[in-house]
N, C-alpha and C positions, 0 to 999 in steps of 0.2 A: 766594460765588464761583461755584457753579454756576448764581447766577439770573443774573449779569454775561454769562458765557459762553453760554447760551441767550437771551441777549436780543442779546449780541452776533449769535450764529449766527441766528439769528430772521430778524433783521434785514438781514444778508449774504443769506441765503436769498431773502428778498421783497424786494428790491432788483434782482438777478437777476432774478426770476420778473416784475418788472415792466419791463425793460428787453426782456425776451423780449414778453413782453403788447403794450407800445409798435412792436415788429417787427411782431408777427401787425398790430394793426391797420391800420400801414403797408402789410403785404404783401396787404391784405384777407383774411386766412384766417379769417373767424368762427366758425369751431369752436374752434381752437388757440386764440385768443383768449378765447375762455367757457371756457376748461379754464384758463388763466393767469387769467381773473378768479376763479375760484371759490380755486385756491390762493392768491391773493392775500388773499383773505377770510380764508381760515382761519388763512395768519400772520399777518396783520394780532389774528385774535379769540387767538392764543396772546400774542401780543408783550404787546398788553392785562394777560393775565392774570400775566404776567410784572413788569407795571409795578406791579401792585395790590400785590404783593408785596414791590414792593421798586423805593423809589421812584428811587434811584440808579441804576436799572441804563437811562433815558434814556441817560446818556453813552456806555455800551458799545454800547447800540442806536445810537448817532448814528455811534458809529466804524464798527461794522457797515454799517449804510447807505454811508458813506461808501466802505467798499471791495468791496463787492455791488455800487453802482452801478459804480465804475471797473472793475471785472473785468467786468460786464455789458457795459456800454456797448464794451471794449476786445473783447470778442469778437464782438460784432459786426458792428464794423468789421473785422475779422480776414477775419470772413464777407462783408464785400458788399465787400472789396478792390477784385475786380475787376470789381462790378458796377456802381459811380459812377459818373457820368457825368464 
């Protein structure tokens, strides 16, 4: 149960941090951006070692993902509301 739950959170985590990553490069900031790639590695090398252990815990990583990107992505658009064209 606790490898489910960290590959869940893993994956909610680096979901987020790529959705953030995707901004930076959008807004050209390339520092912020090599600060969200480097985190993106290291969840990426935990989630890994998560999965070696326990091959079922894919599906809680996939739910993860799934609602790291929706929470990512929903804030921010939160954040550029009013700055669309």
């Amino acid at each position: 149960m606790l490898l489910l739950s960290a590959a869940f959170t893993l994956s909610f985590a680096l979901d987020i941090v790529w959705a953030l990553y995707v901004t930076c490069i959008a807004a050209k900031m390339p520092g912020r951006a090599a600060l969200y790639s480097s985190l993106i590695v290291a969840l990426g090398g935990l989630n890994v070692l998560v999965f070696v252990r326990s091959p079922w815990s894919v599906f809680a990583a996939a739910l993860g993902g799934f609602c790291g990107t929706y929470v990512g992505v929903s804030g921010a658009l939160r954040a550029w509301r009013g700055k669309l064209p």
